[in-house]
VOMIDO-447906 format. One line per 10 residues: number of its first residue (from 1); their letters; for each residue x, y, z of N, C-alpha, C, CB. Coordinates in Angstrom, 3 decimals, decimal comma, always signed. Each point is the difference from the previous one (the first is absolute). Glycine has a CB too. Layout:
NUM = a = X/Y/Z/X/Y/Z/X/Y/Z/X/Y/Z | ...
This chain:
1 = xxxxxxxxxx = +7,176/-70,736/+1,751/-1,071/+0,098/+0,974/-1,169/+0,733/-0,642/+1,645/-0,010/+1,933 | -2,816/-0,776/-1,663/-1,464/+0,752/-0,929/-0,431/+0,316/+1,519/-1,004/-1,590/-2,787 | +0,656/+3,186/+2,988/-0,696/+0,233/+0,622/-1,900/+0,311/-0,232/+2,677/+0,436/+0,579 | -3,149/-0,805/+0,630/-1,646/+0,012/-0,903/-0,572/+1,181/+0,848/-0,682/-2,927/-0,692 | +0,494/+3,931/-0,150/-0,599/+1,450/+0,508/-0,875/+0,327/-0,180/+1,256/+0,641/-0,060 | -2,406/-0,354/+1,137/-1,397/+0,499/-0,208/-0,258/+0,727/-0,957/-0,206/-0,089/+1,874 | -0,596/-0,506/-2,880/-0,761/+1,289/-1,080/-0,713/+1,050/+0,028/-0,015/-1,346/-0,728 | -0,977/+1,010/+1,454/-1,300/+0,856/+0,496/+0,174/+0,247/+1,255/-1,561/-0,895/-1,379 | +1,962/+2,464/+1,334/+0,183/+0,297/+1,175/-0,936/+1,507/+0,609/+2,471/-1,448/-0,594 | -3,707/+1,078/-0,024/-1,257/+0,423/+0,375/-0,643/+0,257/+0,792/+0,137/-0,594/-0,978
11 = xxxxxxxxxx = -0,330/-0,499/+2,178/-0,171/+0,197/+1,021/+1,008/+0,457/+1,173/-1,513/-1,310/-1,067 | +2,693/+1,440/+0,476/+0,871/+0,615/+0,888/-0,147/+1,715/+0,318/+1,496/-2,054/-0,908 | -0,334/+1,824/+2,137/-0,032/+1,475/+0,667/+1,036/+0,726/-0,676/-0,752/-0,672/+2,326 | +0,661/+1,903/-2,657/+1,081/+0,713/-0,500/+1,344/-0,560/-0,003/-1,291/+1,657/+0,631 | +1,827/-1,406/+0,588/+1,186/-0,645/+0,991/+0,214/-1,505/-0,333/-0,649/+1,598/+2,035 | -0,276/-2,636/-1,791/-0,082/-0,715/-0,403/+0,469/-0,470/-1,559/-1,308/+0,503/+1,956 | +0,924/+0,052/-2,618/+0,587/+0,049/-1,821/+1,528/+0,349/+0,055/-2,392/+1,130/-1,194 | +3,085/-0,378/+2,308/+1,174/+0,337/-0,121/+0,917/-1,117/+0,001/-0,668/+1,977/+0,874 | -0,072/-3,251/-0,359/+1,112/-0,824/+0,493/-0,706/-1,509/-1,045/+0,785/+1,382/+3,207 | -1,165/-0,982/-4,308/-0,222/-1,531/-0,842/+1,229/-0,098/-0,399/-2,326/-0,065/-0,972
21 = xxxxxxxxxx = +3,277/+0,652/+0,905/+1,247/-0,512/-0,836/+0,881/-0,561/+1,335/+0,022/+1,972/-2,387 | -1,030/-2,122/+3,490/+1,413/-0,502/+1,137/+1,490/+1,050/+0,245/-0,724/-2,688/-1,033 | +1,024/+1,810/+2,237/+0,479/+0,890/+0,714/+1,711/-0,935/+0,668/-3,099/+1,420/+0,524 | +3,561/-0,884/+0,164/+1,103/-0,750/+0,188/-0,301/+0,286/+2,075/+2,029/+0,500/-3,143 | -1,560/-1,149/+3,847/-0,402/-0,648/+1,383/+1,019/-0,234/+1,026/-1,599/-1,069/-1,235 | +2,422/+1,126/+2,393/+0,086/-1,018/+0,571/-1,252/-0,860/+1,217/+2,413/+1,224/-0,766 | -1,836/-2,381/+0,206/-1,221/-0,768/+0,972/+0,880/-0,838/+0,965/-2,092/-0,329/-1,925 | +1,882/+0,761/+3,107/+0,913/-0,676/+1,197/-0,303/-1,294/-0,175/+0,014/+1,729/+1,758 | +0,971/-2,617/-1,176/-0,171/-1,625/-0,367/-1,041/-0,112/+1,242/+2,707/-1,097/-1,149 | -3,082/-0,383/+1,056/-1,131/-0,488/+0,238/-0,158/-0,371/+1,465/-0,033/-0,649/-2,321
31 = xxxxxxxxxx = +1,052/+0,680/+3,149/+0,317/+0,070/+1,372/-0,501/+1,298/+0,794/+1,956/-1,415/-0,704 | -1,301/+2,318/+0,231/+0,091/+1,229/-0,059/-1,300/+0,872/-0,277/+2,223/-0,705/-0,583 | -2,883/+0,421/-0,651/-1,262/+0,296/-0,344/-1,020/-0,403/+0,629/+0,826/+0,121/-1,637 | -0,542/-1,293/+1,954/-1,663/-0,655/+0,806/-0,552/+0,755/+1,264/+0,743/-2,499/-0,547 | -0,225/+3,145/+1,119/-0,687/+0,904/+1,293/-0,414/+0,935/-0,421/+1,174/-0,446/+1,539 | -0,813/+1,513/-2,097/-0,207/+1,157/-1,326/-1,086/-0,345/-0,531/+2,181/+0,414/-0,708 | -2,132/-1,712/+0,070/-1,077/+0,128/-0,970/-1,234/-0,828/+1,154/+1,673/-0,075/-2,941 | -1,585/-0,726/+3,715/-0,985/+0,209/+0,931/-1,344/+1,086/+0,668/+2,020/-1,207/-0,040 | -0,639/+2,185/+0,774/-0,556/+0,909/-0,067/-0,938/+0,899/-0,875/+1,559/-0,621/+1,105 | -1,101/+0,701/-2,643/-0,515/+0,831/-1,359/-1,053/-0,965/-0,187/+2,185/+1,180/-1,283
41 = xxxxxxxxxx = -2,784/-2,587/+1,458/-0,557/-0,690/-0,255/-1,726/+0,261/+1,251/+2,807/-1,456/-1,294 | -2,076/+1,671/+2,263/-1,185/+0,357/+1,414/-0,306/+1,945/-0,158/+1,432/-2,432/+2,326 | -0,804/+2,895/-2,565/+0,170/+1,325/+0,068/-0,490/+0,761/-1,606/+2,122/-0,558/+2,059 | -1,788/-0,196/-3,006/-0,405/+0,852/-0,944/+0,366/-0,895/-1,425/+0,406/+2,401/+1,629 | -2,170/-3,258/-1,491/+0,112/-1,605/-1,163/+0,336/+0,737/-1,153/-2,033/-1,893/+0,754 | +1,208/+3,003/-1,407/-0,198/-0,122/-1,176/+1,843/+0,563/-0,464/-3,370/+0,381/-0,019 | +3,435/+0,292/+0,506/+1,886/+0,521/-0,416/+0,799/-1,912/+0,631/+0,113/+4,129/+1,134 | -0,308/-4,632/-0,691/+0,467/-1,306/-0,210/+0,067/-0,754/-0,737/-0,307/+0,227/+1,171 | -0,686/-0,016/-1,351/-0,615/-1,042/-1,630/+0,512/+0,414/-0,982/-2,129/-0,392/+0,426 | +2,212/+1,808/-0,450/+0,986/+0,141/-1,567/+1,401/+0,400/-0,182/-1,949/+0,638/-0,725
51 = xxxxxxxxxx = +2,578/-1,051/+2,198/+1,402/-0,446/+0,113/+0,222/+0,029/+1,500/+0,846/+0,912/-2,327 | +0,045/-1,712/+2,345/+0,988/-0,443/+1,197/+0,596/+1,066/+0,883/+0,614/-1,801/-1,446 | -0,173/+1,375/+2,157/+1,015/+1,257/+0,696/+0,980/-0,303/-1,147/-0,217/+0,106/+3,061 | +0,645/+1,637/-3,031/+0,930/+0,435/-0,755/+0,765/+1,471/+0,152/-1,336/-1,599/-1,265 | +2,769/+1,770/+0,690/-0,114/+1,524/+0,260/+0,388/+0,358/-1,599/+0,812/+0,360/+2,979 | -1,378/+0,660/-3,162/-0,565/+0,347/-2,023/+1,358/+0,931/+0,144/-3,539/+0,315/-0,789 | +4,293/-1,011/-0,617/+1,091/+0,462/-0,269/+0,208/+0,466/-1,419/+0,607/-1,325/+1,793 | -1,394/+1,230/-2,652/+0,132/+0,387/-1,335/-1,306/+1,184/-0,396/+1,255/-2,651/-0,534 | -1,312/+3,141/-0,496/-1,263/+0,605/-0,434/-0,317/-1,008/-1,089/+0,410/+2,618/+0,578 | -1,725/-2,658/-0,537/-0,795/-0,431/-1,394/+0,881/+0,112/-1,192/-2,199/+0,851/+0,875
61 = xxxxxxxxxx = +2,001/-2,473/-1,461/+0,765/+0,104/-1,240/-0,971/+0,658/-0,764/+1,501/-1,998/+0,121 | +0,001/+3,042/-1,487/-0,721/+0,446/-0,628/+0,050/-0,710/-1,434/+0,146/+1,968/+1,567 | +0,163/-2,719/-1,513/-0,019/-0,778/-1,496/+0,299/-1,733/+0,093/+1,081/+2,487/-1,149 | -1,972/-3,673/+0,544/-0,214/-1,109/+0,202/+1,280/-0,417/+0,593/-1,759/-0,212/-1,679 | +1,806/-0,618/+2,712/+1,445/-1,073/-0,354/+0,244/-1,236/-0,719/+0,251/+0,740/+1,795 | +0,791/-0,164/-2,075/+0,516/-0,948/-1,493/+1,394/-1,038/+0,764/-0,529/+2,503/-2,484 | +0,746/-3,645/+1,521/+1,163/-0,172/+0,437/+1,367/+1,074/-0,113/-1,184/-2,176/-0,443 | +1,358/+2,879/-0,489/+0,881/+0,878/+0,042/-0,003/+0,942/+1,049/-0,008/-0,413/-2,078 | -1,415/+0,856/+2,344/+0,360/+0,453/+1,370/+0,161/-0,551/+1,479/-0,874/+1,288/-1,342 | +0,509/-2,658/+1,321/+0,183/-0,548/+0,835/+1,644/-0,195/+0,252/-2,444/-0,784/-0,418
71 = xxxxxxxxxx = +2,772/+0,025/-0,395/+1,225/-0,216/-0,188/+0,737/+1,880/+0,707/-0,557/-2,433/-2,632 | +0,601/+3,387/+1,734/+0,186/+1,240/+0,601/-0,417/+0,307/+1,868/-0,494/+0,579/-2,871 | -0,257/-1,243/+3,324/-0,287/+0,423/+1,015/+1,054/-0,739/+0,694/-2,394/+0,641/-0,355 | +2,601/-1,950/-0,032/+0,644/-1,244/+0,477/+1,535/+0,702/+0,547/-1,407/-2,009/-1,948 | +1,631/+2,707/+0,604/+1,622/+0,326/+0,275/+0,164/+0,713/+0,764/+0,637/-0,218/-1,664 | -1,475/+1,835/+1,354/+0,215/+0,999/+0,729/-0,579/-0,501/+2,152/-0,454/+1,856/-3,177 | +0,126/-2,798/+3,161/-0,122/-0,469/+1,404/+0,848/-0,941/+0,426/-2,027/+0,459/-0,158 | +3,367/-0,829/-0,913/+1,192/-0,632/+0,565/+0,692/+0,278/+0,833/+0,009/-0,436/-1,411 | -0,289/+2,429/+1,437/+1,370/+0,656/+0,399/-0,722/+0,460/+1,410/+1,460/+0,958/-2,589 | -2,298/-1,511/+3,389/-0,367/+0,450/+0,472/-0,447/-1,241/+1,047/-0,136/+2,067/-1,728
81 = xxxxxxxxxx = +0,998/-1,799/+3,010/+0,425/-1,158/+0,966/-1,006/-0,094/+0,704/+2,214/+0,229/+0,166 | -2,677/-1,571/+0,681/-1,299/+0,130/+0,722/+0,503/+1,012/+1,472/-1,200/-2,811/-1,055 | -0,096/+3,105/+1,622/+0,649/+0,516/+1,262/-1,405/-0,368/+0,690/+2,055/+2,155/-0,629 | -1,711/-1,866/+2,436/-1,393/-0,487/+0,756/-0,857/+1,376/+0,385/+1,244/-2,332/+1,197 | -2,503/+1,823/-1,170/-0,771/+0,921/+0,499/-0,913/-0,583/+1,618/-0,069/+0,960/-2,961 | -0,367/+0,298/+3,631/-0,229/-0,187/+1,121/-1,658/+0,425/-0,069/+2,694/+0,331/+0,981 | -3,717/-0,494/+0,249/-1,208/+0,411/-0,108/+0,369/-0,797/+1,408/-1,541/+0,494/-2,702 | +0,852/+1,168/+3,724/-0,495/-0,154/+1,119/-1,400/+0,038/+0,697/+1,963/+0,566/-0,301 | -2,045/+0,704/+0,595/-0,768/+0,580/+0,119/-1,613/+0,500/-0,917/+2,393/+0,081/+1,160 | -3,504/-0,523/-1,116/-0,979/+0,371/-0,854/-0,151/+1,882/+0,020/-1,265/-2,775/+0,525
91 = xxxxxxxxxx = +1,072/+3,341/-1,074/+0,007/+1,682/-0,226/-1,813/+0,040/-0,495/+3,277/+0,652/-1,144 | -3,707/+0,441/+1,767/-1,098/+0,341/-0,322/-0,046/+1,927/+0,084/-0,930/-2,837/+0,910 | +0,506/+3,514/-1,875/+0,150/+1,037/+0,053/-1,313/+1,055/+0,361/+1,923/-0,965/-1,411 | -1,634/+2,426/+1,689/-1,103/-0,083/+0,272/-0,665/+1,151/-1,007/+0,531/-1,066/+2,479 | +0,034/+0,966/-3,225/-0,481/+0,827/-1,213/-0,837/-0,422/-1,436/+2,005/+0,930/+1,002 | -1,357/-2,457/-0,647/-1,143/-0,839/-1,200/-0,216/-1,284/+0,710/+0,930/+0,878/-2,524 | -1,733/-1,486/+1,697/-0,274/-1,445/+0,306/+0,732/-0,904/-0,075/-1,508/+0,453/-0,471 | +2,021/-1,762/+0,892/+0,999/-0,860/-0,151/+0,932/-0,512/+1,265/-0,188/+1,119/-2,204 | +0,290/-2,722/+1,746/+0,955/-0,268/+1,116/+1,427/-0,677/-0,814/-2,223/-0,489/+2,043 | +3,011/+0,574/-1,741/+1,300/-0,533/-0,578/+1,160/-0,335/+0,989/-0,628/+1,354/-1,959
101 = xxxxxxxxxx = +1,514/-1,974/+1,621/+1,436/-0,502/+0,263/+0,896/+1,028/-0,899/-0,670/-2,759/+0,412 | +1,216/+3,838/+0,232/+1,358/+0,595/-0,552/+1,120/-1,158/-0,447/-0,428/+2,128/+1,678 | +0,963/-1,733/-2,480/+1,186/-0,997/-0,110/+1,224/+0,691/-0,262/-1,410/-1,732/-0,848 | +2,319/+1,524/+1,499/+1,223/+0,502/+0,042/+1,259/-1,096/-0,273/-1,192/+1,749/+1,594 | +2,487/-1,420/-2,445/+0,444/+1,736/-0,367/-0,916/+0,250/-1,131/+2,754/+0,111/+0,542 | -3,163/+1,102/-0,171/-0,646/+0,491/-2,097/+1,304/+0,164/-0,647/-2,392/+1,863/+0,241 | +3,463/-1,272/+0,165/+1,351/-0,320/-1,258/-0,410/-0,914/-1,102/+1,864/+0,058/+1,779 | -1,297/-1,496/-0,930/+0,392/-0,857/-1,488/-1,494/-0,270/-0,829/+2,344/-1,555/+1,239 | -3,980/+1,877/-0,271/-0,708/-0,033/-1,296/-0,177/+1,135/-1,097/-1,007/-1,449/+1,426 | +1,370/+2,756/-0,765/+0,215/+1,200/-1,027/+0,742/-0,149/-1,264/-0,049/+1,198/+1,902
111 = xxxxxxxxxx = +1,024/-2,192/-1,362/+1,551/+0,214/-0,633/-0,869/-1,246/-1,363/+2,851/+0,488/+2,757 | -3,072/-1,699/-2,427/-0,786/-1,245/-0,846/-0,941/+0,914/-0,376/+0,279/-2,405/+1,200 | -1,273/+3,435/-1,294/-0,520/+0,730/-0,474/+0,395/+0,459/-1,106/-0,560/+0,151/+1,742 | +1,255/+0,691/-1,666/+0,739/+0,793/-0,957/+0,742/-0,594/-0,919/+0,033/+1,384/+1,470 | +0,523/-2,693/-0,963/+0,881/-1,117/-0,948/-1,484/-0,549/-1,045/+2,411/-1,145/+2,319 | -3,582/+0,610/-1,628/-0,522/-0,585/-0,682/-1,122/+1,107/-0,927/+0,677/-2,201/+1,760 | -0,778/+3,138/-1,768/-0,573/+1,014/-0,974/+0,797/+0,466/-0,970/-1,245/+0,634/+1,569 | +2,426/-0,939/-1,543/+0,524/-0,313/-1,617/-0,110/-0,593/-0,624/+0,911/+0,442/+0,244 | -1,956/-1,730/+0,189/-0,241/-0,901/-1,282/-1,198/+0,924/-0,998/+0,494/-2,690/+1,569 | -0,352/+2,132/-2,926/-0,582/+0,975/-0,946/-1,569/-0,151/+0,053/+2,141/-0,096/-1,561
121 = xxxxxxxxxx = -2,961/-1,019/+2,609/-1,458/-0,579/+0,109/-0,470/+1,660/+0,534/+0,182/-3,309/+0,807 | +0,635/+3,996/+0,223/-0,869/+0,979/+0,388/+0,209/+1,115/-0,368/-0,353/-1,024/+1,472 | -0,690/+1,611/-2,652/+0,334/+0,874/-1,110/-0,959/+1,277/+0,597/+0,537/-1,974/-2,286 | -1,542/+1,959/+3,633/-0,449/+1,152/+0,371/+0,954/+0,580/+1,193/-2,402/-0,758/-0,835 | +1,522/+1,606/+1,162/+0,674/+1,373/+1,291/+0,013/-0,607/+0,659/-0,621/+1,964/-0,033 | +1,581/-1,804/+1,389/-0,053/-0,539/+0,691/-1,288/-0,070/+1,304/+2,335/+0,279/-1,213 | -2,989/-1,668/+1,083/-1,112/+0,035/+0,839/-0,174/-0,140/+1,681/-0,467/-0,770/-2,208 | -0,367/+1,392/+2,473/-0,185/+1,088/+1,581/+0,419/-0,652/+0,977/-1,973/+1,132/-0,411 | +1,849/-2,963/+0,203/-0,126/-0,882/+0,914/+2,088/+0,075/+0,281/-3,104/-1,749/-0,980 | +3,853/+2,732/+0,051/+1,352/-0,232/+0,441/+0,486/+0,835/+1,214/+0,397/-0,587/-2,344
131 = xxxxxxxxxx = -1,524/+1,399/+2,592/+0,972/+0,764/+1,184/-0,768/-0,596/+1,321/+0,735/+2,631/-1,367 | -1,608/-3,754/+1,688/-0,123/-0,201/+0,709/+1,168/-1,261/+1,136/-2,256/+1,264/-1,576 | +2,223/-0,637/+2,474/+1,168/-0,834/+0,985/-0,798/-1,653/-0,370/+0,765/+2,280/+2,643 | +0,795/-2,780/-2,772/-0,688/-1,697/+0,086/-0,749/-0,350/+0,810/+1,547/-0,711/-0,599 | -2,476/-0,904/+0,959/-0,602/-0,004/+0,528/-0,805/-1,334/-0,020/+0,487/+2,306/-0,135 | -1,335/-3,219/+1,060/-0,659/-0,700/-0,544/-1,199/-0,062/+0,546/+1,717/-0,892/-0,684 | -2,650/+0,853/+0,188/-1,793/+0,827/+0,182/-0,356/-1,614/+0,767/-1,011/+2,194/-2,936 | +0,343/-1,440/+4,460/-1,206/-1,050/+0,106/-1,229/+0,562/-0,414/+0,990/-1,096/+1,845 | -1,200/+1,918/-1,383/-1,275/+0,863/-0,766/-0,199/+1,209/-0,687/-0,611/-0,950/+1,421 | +0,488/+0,693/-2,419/+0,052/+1,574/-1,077/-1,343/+0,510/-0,134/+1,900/-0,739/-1,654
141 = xxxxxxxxxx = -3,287/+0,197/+1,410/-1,071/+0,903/-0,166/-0,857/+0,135/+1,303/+0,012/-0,592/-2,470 | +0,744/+1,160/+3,351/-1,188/-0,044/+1,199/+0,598/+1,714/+1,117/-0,369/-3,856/+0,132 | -0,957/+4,072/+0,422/+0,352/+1,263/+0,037/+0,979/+0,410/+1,296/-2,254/+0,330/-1,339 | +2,743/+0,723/+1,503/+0,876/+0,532/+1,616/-0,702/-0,770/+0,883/+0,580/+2,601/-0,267 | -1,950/-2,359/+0,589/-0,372/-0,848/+1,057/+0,329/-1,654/+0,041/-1,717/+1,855/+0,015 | +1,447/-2,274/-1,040/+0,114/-1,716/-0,108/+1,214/+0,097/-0,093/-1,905/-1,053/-1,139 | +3,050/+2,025/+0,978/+1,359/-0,230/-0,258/+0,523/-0,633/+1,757/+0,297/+2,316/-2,423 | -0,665/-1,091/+3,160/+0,358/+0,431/+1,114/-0,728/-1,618/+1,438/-0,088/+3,511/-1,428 | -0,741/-4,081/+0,639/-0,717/-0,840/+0,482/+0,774/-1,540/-0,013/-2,038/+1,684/-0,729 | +2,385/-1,576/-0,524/+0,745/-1,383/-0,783/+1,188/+0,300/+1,041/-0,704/-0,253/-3,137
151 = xxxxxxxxxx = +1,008/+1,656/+3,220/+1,787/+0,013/+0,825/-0,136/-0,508/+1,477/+0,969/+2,393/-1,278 | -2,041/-1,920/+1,532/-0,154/-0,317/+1,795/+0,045/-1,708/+0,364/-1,877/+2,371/+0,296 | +1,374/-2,978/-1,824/-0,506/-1,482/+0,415/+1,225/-0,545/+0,086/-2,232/-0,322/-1,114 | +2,989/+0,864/+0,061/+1,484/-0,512/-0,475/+1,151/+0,151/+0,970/-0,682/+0,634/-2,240 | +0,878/+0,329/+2,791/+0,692/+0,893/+0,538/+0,927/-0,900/+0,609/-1,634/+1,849/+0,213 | +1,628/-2,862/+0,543/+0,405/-0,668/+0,680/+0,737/-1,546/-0,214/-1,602/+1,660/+0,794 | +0,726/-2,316/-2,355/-0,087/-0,969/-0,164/+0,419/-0,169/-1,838/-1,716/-0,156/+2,492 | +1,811/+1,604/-2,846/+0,632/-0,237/-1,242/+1,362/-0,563/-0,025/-1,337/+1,709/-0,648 | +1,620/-2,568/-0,721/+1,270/-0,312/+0,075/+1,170/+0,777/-0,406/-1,122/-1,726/-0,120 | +2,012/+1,183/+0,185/+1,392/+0,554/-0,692/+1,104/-0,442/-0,776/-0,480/+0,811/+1,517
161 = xxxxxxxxxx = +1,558/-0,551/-2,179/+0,775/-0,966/-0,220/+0,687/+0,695/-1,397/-1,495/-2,162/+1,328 | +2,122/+1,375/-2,154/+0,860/+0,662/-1,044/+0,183/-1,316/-0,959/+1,377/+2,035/+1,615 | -1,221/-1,572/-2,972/+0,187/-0,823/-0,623/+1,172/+0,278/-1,273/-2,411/-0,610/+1,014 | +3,049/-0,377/-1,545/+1,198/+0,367/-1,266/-0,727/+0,506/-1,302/+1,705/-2,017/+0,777 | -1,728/+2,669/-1,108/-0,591/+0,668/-0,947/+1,030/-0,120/-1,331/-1,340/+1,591/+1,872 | +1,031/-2,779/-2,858/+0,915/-0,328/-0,841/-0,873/-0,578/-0,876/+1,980/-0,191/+1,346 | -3,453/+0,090/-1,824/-0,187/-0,139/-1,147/-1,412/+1,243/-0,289/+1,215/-2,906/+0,042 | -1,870/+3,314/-0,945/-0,668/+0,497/-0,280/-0,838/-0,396/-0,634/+1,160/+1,002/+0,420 | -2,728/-0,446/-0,402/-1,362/-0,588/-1,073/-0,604/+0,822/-0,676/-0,588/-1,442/+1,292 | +0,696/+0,759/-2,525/-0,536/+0,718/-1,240/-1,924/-0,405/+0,104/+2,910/-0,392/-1,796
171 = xxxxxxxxxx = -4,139/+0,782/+2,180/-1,019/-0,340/+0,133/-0,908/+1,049/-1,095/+0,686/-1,088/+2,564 | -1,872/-0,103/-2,597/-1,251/+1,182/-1,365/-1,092/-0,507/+0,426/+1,083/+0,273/-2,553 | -1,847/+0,479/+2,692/-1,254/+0,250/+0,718/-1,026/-1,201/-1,388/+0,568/+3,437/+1,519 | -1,343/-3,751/-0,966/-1,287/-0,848/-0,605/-1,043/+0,735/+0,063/+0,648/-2,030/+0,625 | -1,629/+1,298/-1,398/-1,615/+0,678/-0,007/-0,312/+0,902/+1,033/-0,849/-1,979/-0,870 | +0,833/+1,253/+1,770/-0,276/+0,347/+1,334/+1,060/+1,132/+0,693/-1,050/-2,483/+0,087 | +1,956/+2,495/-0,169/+1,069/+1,091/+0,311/+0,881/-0,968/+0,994/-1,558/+2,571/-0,191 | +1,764/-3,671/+0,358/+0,563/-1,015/+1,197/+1,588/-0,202/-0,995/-2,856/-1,701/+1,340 | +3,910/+2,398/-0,979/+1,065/+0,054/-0,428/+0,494/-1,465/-0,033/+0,210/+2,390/+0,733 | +0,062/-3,007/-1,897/+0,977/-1,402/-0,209/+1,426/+0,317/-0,258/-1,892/-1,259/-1,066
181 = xxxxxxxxxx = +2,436/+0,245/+2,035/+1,487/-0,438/-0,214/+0,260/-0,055/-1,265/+0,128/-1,228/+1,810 | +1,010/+1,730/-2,505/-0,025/-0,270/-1,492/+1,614/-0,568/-0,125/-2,027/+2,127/-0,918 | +2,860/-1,463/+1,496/+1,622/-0,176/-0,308/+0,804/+0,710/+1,461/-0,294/+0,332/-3,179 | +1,040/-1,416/+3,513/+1,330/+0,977/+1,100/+1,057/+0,225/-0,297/-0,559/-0,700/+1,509 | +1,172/+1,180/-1,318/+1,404/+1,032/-0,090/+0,850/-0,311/+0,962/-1,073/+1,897/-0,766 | +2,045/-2,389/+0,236/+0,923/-0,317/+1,261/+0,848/+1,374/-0,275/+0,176/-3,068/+0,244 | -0,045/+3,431/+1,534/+1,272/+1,125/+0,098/+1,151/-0,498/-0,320/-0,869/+1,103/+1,673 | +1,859/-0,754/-1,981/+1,641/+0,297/-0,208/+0,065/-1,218/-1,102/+1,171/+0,999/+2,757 | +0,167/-2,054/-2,502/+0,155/-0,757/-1,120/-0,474/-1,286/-0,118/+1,607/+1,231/-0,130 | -2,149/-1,280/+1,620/-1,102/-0,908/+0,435/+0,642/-1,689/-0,459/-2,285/+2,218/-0,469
């Protein structure tokens, strides 16, 4: 697998540069996703545009992927059985900006966490985005007020539902920062 990774990453945002080496994902299947990403699509385009609903399960790779590490990722995610996840309720807080879908159990994604940061791609500290509770964003850059606004509209008419959570996405950001599909991961022996 040739992955093709932004060179010039110049016009990027700090944060932004953290994640040219891609990242690892689950992306709810496409049933499942389409209301989610609806919503993230009316509520908050530009974080749409440079990915899907998702809930961020890896840190920034820290070193290219190769087939050897692919292959490495491949195995070490054999042992590791699918399980389902749930999303009810949208959460809006009132301490920062943002609207999201909790997703529950955090167990088995802690646990696929910790399994999948032994592969040897992620060679930094562990990054900030790991202690946050899972989750899947309709709106991330908008403030308490627009948080609290988006919740009232929703409140009633957001969806719900659960999905098998049994393969995973390897994605790398483009020019533009709009994360591409690159490779999936099937859980267990698949």
């Amino acid at each position: 697998m040739k992955v093709e990774y932004v060179t010039d990453t110049s016009s990027w945002k700090k944060w932004q540069c953290d994640y040219r080496l891609g990242l690892i994902l689950i992306l709810p299947p496409e049933d499942a996703g389409r209301e989610v990403n609806r919503l993230r699509a009316k509520y908050d385009p530009p974080t749409y545009a440079c990915c899907p609903a998702h809930i961020t399960l890896s840190d920034p790779l820290g070193l290219e992927m190769t087939p050897e590490r692919e292959a490495e990722i491949t195995r070490i995610l054999s042992s590791v059985e699918p399980f389902r996840l749930y999303f009810d309720k949208p959460h809006a807080s009132r301490e920062r900006g943002g609207v999201a879908y909790p997703i529950r159990p955090r167990e088995p994604i802690d646990a696929l966490r910790a399994t999948l940061h032994q592969a040897s791609v992620f060679t930094r500290p562990p990054y900030w985005t790991r202690t946050i509770a899972p989750h899947m964003t309709i709106a991330e850059f908008v403030s308490i007020e627009e948080s609290w606004r988006i919740m009232d509209e929703i409140k009633d008419t957001a969806p719900s539902g659960s999905f098998l959570c049994d393969r995973l996405w390897f994605i790398v950001p483009d020019m533009d920062m709009h994360f591409q599909r690159v490779k999936s991961y099937t859980l267990g022996k698949g």
